[in-house]
Structure formats: structure tokens, C-alpha cells
N, C-alpha and C positions, 0 to 999 in steps of 0.2 A: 899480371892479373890485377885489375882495379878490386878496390878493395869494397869487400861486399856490404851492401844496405839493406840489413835482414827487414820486411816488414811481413804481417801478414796476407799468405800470396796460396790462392786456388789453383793446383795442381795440376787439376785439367784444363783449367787456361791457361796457366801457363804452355803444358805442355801440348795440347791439342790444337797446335796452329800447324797444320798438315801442311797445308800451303808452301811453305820452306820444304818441306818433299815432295812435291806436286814429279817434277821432274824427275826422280831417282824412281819413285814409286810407279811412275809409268814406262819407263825403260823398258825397253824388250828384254823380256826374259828376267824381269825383279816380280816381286810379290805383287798384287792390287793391294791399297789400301784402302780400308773400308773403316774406316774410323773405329773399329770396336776393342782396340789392343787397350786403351785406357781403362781402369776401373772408376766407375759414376761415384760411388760413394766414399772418393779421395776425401779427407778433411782439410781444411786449411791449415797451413805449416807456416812458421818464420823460414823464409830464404829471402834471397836476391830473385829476385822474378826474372833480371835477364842474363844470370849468373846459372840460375837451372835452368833455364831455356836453351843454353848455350850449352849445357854439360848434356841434356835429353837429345837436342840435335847432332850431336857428335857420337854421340850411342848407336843414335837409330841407321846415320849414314854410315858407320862401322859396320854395326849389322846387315845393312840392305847390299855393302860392297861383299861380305864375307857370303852372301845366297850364293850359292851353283843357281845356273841358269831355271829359271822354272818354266813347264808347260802352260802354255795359254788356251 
């Protein structure tokens, strides 16, 4: 793990770049995503901006693998 570079870092920029799930989210039989799972009134926090990008992206593809199949 590189060693982290806290600065002050917006949340839902960081974490609301969908795009890196584009593919898992449109999978047959995963969830749609609709952009609403983020709360808008995140405040800005000291992290690594690509250090929690990396720990939200590995959450959400855990989650999207762990769905039973959904109806479309």
C-alpha cells in the first residue's frame, strides 16, 4: 500500500465516478445504477482521494458480485 497523502478531498467526487462500474452495473441480472446511492450533503474530509477511491471501488464491486441475480 503506498503511503497515503491526506489532503482536503469531496466525497462525492471522489466517490461518484460511476464509470469504473459502468460494466458490472449493467450486467445481466446486477442492479441499474442510477446515481442516487451517494448522500449530496457529504462535507469535505482529509483522505487520499485515490486511496478512498480505491477502498469505495472495491466495496461497491464486492457488493454488485455478492447481488443474487435481479429481475429486469
Amino acid at each position: 500500500m503506498p503511503t497515503a497523502q491526506f489532503t482536503k478531498v469531496n466525497v462525492n467526487e471522489v466517490c461518484a465516478r460511476p464509470y469504473v462500474f459502468e460494466a458490472q452495473f449493467n450486467a445481466v441480472g446486477k442492479p441499474r445504477y442510477d446515481g442516487t446511492f451517494l448522500n449530496r450533503a457529504v462535507a469535505e474530509i482529509d483522505a487520499d482521494a485515490d486511496l478512498l477511491h480505491k477502498a469505495f471501488s472495491e466495496l461497491v464491486l464486492n457488493a454488485l458480485d455478492a447481488c443474487p441475480p435481479a429481475a429486469r
